[in-house]
N, C-alpha and C positions, 0 to 999 in steps of 0.2 A: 420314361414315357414320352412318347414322340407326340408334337403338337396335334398329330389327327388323330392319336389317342384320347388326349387331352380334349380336343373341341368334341371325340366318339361321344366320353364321359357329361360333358355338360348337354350334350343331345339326348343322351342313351339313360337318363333316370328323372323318372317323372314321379314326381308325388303329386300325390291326388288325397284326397279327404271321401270321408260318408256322411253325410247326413242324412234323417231321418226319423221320424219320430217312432216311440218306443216299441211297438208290433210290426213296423213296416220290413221285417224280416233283413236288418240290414250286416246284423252278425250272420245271417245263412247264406246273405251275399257275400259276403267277402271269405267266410268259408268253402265255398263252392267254390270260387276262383281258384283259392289254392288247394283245394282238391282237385279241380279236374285240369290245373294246370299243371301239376304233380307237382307242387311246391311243398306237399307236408311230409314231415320223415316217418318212415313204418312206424315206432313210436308212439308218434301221436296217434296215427291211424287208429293202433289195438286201442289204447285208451278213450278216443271218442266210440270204436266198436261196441265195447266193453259199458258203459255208459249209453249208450243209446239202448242195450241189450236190458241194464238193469232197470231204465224206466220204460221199459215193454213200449219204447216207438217204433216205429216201423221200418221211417225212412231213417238214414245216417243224420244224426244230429250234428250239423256241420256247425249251429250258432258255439258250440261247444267248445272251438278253434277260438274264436278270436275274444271266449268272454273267460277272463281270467281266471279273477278274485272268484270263488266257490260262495262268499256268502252276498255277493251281488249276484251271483249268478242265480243263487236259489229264486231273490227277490225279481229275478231275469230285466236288469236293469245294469246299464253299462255307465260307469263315472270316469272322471280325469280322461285324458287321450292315450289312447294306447296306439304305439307305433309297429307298424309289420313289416319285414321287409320278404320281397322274393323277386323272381327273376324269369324271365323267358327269354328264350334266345333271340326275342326281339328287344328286351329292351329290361334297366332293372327300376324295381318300384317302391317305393315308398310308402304306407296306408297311415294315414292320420284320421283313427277310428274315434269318433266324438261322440256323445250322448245327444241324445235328441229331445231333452227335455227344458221346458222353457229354464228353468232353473241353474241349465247347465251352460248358457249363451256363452259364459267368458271360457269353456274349455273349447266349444267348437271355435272361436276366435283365436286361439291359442294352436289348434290344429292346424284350423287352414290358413294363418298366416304366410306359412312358404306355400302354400300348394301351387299346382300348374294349373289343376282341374280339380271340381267335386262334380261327384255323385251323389243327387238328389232323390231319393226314391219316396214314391208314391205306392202306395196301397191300391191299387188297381180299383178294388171297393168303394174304397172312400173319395177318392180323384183327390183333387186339390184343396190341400183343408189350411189353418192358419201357422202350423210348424211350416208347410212345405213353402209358404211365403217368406216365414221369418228366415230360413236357411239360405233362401236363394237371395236374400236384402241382404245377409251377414257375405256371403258369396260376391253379392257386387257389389259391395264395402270394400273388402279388402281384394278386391281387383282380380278374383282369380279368372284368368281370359276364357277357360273354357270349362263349360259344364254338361255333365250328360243326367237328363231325365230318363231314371228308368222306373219304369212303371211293370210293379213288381206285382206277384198274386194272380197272373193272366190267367193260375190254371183254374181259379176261385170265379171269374166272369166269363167260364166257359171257351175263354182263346179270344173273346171276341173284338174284331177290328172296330166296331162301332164303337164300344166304350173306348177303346185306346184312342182312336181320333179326336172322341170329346174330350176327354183328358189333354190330350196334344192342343186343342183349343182353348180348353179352362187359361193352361197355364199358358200360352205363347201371350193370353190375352192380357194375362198379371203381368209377363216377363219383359211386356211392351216399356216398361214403366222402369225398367234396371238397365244397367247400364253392363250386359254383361256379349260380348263380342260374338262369339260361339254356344251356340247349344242343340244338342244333339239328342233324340227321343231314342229308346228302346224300348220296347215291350217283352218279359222275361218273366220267367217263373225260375225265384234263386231254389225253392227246395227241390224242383223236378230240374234244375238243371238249362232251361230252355232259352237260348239266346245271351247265355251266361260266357259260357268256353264255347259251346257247341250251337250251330247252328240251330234252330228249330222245328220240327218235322212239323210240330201241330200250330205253327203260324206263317203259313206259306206268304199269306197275305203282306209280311214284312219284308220288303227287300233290301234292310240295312245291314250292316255289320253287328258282328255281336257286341258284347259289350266287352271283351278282350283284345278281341281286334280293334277295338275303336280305342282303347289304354293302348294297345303298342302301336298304333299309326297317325295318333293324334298330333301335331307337327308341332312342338312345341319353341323351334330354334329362334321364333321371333317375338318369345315371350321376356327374352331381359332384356336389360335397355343396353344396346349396341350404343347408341350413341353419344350421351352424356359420359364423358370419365372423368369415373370419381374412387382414389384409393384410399379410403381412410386407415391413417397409419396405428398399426395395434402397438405396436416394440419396435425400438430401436436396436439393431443387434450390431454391440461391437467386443469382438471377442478378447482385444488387446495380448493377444498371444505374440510371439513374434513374428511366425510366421503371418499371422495376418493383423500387424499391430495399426496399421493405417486403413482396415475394411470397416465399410460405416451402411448396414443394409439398414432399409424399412422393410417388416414383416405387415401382413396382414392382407385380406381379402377383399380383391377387386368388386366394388359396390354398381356398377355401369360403365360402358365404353370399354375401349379397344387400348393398349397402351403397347408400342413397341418401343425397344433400344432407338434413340436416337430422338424419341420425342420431346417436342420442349414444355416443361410440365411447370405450373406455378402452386407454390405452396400456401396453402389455405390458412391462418387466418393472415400469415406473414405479408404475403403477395411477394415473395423471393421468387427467381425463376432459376431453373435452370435445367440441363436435359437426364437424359434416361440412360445413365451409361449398359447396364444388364438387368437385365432382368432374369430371377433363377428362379425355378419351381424345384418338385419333390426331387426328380433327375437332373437337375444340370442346369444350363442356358436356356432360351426360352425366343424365338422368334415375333411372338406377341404371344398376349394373356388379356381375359377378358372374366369377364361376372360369368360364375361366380368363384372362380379360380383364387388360391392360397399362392402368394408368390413372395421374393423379397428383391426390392428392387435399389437399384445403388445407381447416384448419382453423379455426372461429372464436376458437380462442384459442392464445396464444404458447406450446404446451407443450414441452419437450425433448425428441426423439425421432432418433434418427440408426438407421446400416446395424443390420441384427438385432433390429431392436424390431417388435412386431407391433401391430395397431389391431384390437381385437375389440368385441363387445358388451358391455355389462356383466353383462347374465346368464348367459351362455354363454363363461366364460373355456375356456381352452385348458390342458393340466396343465401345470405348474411343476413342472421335477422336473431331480435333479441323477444320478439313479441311472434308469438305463434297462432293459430287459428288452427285448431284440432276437431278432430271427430275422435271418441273418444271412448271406448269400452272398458264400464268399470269393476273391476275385483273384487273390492273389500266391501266388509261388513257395513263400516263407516261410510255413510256417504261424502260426497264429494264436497268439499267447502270451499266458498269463494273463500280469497284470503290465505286460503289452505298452501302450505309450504310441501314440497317435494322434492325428491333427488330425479331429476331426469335423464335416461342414461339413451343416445341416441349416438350409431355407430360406435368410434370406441373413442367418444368423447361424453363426462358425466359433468350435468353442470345442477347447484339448484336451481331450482323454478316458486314461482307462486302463482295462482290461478286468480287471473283477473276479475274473469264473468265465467258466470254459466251463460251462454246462450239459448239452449232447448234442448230440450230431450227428445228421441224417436220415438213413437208408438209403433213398436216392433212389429206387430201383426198389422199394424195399418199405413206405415209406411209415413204416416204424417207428424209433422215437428209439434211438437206439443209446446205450445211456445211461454204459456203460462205455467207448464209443470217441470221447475226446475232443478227437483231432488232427484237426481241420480244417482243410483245404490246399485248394488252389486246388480252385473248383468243387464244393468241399463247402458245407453248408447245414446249419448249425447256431443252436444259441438261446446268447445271452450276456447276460452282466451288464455295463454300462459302467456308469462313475462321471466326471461332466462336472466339468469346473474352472466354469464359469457355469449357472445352471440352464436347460434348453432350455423352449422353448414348444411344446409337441406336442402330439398326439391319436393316439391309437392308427391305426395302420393301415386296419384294417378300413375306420374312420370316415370318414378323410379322408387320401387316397395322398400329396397335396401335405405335411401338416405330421404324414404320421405316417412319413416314410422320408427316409435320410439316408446318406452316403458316407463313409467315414473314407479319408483319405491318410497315407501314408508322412511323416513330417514331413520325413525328410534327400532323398528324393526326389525326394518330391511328387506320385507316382502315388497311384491311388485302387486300396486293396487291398481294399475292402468294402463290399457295398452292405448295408442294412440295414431292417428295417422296426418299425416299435414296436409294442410289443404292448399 
């Protein structure tokens, strides 16, 4: 694979997430994409034909596509994330399709953690109710740069532009309040198709892009961080064979920054320096390698470095820090306990932890720190204090998703009860 392949591939696939609460039609969105994208195979087609046939609906039951499990389905309730993938000749996609129910908070945080973009949909009916808030606070949590509003059901309010604008007002007026870069409205109807793949004839009044065109041209090349480099090392690979009894690569996956042969790199927690003799991807040699690329790179000198050590620049180190300040999305049944002990597993180094404070919890639908209600329990979203046994190598969130968020597990378990983001 040639490097313009390589940077084609980090350009050329975007994930995006759904959100939505439980009627806002977001399975017959995302069905309709890949129906009228041609992404489903003949197949499936008979099978959704054949089913829409036996319960006497009308239109193609397209929710039919992306909802699995048959006895969620019955209950027409979508749980855990389910991942889609397909492709257009512009570009290929990823769907991290989430539930939309308050109860399911730690699955769409689990979704849209990689995303690039989510898709917010509104119920045209309803405009802007308290999920479409919560979705879009968990959306500029976890940093995704770009979101599109689609306001979905236009053909239920007659087409009509006036309600779309108020809607377009409700939420720019919420949206004033997040901190999220990009966001884009569309007005669509996912069961008739309108503004979906295809232009729409019965809303002349819109002059944007559909909501397909706006997935493949959405510009996402300056959503990782170019400039911080950071490799955290997964394996050490030394094969000891003869032919290659002196070869000493680092495996693992470019977290930020640009890194070419010849650059002088210092090793993280060591502070060792030294340069970048090659670097090889899946084909061969490699002219530079950037986030979020798999590479293994060997150096000009013998320094010490194994699993959890990172390769950065020398001027642009990463923090060193043993005391952390998190935002904090919690899993488990158990709540969260000051005192409470944990395994904390950030890039691909694992250290324990214990949790200092609680600081506050969010009131999810109101956006305000609840500063006196400190029990956080599953699907709550709150700030803490941990205290690491090793000190970690991170950057705040904001800066960089890869080395500024981290998972804590259950240590007698071994479930993951926390995802977290540094602050």
């Amino acid at each position: 694979m040639s490097h313009s392949d390589q940077h084609y591939l980090a350009m050329d696939l975007l994930r995006f997430t759904t959100a939505g609460s439980v009627d806002d039609g977001k399975s017959t969105l995302i069905g309709r994409l890949l129906y009228d994208s041609k992404a489903i195979f003949e197949d499936q087609l008979d099978a959704i034909e054949r089913a829409t046939e036996q319960r006497g609906e009308e239109n193609l039951n397209l929710s039919l596509l992306t909802d699995g499990l048959r006895a969620e389905r019955e209950q027409g309730i979508t749980i855990d994330v389910a991942y889609r993938y397909f492709a257009t000749p512009r570009r290929k996609f990823i769907i991290a399709d989430t539930p939309g129910h308050i109860q399911y908070t730690r699955n769409m945080v689990t979704g849209a953690s990689t995303a690039n973009l989510a898709i917010i949909l509104i119920d045209a009916r309803k405009g802007v109710i308290e999920q479409t808030c919560r979705h879009s606070f968990i959306a500029s949590l976890l940093r995704i740069p770009h979101l599109i509003v689609a306001v979905n059901k236009m053909d239920l309010v007659d087409w009509s532009e006036s309600r779309y604008n108020e809607i377009v007002a409700q939420y720019t007026e919420f949206a004033s309040r997040l901190e999220v870069p990009d966001i884009k409205f569309i007005p669509l109807s996912a069961l008739h198709g309108d503004n979906v793949v295809d232009k729409s004839a019965r809303m002349p009044w819109f002059q944007g892009g559909t909501l397909l065109y706006t997935l493949e041209t959405v510009y996402i090349g300056s959503d990782s961080n170019l400039i911080d480099a950071r490799f955290p090392v997964q394996t050490v690979i030394r094969p000891n064979s003869d032919e290659h009894h002196d070869f000493r690569g680092f495996a693992g996956r470019i977290a930020g920054g640009v890194f070419k042969p010849g650059d002088e790199v210092v090793a993280q927690p060591s502070g060792l320096t030294s340069r970048i003799k090659a670097i090889r991807g899946p084909d061969g040699d490699l002219p530079e390698a950037f986030a979020p690329m798999s590479v293994v790179m060997t150096l000009a000198d013998e320094i010490d470095l194994s699993r959890g050590d990172m390769l950065v620049k020398a001027n642009n180190p990463p923090h060193v820090s043993q005391d952390i300040e998190a935002m904090v999305c919690w899993f488990a049944d158990k709540k969260i306990q000051p005192g409470g002990k944990y395994l904390l597993r950030h890039t691909t180094r694992e250290a324990r932890c214990v949790v200092k404070a609680v600081r506050y919890k969010v009131n999810i639908n109101t956006l305000h720190k609840a500063e006196g209600d400190l029990d956080i329990g599953m699907n709550d979203i709150g700030r803490i204090q941990l205290r690491t046994a090793v000190p970690l190598l991170c950057d705040p969130y904001q800066r960089n998703r890869a080395t500024g968020s981290f998972i804590l597990v259950d240590e007698f378990t071994h479930a993951t009860v926390g995802a977290g983001m540094i602050l």
